[in-house]
Structures are given as structure tokens and as C-alpha cells.
N, C-alpha and C positions, 0 to 999 in steps of 0.2 A: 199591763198588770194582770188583767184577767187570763190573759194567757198564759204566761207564767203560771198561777194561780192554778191554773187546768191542768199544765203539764205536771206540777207537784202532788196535784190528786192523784192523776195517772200512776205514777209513780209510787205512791202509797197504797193504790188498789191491787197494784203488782206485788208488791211486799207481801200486803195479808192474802193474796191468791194463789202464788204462786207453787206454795207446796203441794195444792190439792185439785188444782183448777180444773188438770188433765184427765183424775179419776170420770165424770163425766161421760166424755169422749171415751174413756177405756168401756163404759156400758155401754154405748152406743153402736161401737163397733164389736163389743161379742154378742150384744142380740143380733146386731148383722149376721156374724158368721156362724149364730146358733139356728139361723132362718136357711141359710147356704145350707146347712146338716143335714135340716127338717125334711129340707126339698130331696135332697139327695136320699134319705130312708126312704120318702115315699116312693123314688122312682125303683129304689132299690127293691123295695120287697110289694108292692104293688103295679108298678110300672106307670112310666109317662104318662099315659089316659086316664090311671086313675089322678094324678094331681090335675091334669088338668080340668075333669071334671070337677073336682073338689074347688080349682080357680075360678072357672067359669059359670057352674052353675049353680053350686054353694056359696061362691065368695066367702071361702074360706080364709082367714086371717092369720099367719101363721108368724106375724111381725108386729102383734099387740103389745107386746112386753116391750117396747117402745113407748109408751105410755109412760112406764115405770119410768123410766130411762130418764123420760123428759123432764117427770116428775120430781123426780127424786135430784136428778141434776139441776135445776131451779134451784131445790132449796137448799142445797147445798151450794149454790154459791152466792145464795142471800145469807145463807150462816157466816159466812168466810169471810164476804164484806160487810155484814152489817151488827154481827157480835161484839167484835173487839170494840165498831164505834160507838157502840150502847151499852156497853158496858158501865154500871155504875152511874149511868145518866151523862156520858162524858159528852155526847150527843149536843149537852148546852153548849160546850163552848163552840160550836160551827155561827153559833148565834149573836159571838160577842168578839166576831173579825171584822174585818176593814172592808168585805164584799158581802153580793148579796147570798144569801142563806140556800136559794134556786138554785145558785147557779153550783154552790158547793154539793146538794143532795143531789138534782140531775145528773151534771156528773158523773157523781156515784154509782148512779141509775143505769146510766149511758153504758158502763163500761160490763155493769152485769146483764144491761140485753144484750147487746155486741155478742157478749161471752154463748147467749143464749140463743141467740140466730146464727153464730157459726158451729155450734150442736146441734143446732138444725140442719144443718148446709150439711155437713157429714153424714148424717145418716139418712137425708135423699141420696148421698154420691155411696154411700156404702148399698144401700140397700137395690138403686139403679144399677153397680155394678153386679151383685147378684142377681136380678133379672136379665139382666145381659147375658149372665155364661148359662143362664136356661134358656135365651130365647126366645124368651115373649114377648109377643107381639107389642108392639106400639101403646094400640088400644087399651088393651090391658095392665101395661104396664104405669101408665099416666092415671088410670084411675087409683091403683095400688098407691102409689107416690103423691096422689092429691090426699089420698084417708091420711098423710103425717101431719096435713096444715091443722086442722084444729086440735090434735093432740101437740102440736109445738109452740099453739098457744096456750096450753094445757101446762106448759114448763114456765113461761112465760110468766102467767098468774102466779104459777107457784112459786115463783121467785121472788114476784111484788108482794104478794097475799106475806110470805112469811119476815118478809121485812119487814113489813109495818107491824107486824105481831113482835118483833123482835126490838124495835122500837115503841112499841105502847107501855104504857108504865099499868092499864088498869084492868085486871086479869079478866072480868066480863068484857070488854073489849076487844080482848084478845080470845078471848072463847067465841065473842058475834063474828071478827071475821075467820077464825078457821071454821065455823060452821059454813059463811057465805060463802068461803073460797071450794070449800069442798065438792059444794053441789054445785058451784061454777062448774068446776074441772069435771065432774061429773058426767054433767050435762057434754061436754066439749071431747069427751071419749070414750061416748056411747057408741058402742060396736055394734052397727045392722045393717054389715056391708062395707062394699069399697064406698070412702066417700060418701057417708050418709047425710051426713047435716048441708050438703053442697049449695041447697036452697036453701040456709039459712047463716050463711057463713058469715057473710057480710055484718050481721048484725051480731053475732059472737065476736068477730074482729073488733067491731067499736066497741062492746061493750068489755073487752080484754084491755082494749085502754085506757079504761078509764081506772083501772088499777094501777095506771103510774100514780094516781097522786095520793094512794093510802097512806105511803111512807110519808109523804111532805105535810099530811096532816096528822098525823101523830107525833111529828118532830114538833110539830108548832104546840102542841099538848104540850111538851115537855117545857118550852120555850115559857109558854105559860102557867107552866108550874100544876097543872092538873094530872 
């Protein structure tokens, strides 16, 4: 039964995603190939040495706007999925079926990180392949490609963070976590260098997860009528 159950989720998070899901991936790969451009002006009217000074001993970033990308694509597909089901407080009846209330919001949840770690998956493989047609070295190129993990958790929150906002019924509520989510994201796409926060990752990762359960407590708000 639950399985059943899960496939019909599936299938309704397809419905309300479907028209918009791929805008995303469309920014991820023109900031790709706006980074391809960048490289190519500099060598063009500066020459090779000069980027690679700018890579090497500036660590110069010139694939930030990835950030955006991340950002923005989270919460655009916490909108997509989680508008239509809040709407009106329609959100109660998840709470008045014949299964458990987890398993229906996870889910839900499930199918928007999925969505949000293969936007991640892309723009390592898009931005790897433009390090390849320049050539960079190995070394260099693994450090550039680690600075996307904590801006992809940076998408990640913002995905969670605006659901539960999207699902809160009480507007100070919804103001405490877009302030909290802010300076999360904040924190997680401060730029001073390749890979800055690398000694502190691990504890941004756990504490990124613990924004899976915004949503499921402000659905039980609703549930209870606050």
C-alpha cells in the first residue's frame, strides 16, 4: 500500500514540476558557459599567464554566480512543489488519509533534493568540462570543484528554508526563518578562495540537515490549528 502510495506522490510532484523544473539546469549551465567566455577573454587580450596567475595566486573565482544558480534553483522548486500544496491550508488534508503524514511530506522532500543534487551533479560535469578544454591541472582543478559543495548546500537550504516558510501559516515565523536561512546561506557562500570553509564542512553539512524537518514542523502547526 505504501508503495503504491509513494508512486502516486511521484507522480503528482511530476505534474506540479514539470513545466518549470528544467529552468534551473538552464542557469547552471549558462553560468558554465559564461565562465568558458571569461577564460577565453582573458587569454584573449591578456594571455594564458596572465589567468593563470589570477588561478593560482589570486584564486580568483570567476564561477560565483553558481551561488545564484544554486540559490535561486532551490527555491524555485520548493515554490513549484510546495505552493499549490499550501495553498488555502489544503496542506490539512495530508493529515486526514489512511497513512502516515512522514511518509507523505518526505516524500515530497525526497523528490525536491533528488531534483537538487542532480543540479549539482551538472554543474560539477559542466564546469569540469570547462577546466578540461583549458587544461588545468588536476591540483587545481579538484580544489575549484570542492568550492561548489557548500554553495550546493547553500541550494539545498534554500530549498528546505522556503518550504517551510511556504507552509507556515504565522508571518513572524516566516520572517524568523528567512532571517535564519539567510545568514545560514550566507555563511556557506563566503568567498576567500578555492574551497574556504574545507575545515569546517562537515559541521555545515550536518547542520544543512537539520532543515529537512522545518517543513514537517510547520505542517504539524497547521495540523494543529496554530
Amino acid at each position: 500500500m505504501n508503495k503504491a502510495i509513494f508512486k502516486a506522490i511521484l507522480l503528482k510532484e511530476r505534474v506540479k514540476l514539470q513545466k518549470l523544473f528544467w529552468l534551473p539546469f538552464v542557469m547552471v549551465i549558462a553560468v558554465c558557459a559564461d565562465v568558458y567566455m571569461s577564460y577565453k577573454s582573458v587569454i584573449a587580450f591578456h594571455g594564458a599567464p596572465s589567468l593563470w596567475v589570477q588561478l593560482v595566486y589570486k584564486q580568483s573565482i570567476y564561477f560565483d554566480k553558481l551561488i545564484w544558480a544554486f540559490v535561486a534553483g532551490g527555491a524555485l522548486l520548493a515554490y513549484l512543489q510546495f505552493m499549490p500544496e499550501c495553498k488555502n491550508k489544503r496542506l490539512r488534508l495530508m493529515f486526514h488519509l489512511s497513512v502516515s503524514h512522514r511518509l507523505l511530506i518526505y516524500s515530497m522532500l525526497f523528490v525536491g533534493f533528488i531534483l537538487n543534487v542532480m543540479l549539482s551533479l551538472v554543474a560539477f560535469i559542466c564546469l569540469f568540462l570547462v577546466f578540461l578544454a583549458f587544461g588545468f591541472p588536476h591540483e587545481l582543478t579538484s580544489q575549484m570543484l570542492l568550492s561548489l559543495i557548500p554553495w550546493s548546500l547553500s541550494g539545498i537550504v534554500s530549498y528546505f528554508a522556503l518550504s517551510a516558510v511556504i507552509a507556515e501559516t504565522s508571518i513572524l515565523r516566516r520572517l524568523m526563518i528567512v532571517f535564519i536561512a539567510a545568514i545560514f546561506i550566507s555563511l556557506l557562500t563566503t568567498v576567500n578562495g578555492f574551497f574556504s570553509i574545507k575545515s569546517d564542512l562537515w559541521l555545515y553539512a550536518l547542520s544543512s540537515f537539520l532543515w529537512l524537518f522545518a517543513f514537517e514542523a510547520a505542517a504539524l502547526r497547521i495540523k494543529e490549528g496554530k
